[in-house]
C-alpha distance (Angstrom), angle and dihedral (degrees) to the residues before:
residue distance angle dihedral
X1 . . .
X2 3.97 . .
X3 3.82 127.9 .
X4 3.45 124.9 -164.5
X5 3.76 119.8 -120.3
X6 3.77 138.3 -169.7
X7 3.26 126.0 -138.2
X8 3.95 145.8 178.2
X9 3.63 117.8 -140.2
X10 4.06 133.8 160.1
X11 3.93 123.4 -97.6
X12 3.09 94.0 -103.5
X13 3.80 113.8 46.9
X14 3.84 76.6 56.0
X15 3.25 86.8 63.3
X16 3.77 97.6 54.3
X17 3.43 82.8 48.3
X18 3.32 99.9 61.4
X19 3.69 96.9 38.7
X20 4.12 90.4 50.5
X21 4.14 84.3 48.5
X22 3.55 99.0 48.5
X23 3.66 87.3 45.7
X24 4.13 95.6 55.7
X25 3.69 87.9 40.0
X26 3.62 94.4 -116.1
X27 4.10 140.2 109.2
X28 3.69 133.3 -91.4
X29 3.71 91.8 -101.8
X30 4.10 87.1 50.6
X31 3.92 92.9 46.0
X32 3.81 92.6 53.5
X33 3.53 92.8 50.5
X34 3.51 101.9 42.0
X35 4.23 84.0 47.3
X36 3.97 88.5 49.6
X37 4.32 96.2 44.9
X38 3.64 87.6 46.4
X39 3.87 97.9 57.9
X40 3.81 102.6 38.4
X41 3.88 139.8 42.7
X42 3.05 137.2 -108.0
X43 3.50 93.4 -84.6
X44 3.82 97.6 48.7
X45 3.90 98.7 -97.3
X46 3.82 117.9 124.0
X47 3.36 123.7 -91.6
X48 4.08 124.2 -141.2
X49 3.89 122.9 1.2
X50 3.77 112.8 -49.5
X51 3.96 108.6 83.6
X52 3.27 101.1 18.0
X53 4.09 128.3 122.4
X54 3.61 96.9 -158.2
């Protein structure tokens, strides 16, 4: 099921946004939640090195 969300974000990381979407071929809503599954697990935790606190 989706849900539509609003959200604030700066000119610019709209802008990479847009750039990374247009690259992949896909929309804003698709580039945010590719970017999102990409850096976390399944259960919402960050995946990798950059966020993490251990």
């Amino acid at each position: 099921m989706k849900k539509r969300i609003n959200i604030t974000l700066e000119e610019e990381v709209i802008t990479r946004v847009d750039r990374y979407a247009k690259e992949y071929y896909t929309s804003r809503s698709g580039a945010i939640t590719r970017l999102i599954v990409e850096a976390t697990d399944s259960s919402g935790k960050p995946v990798g090195g950059r966020g993490t606190t251990e």
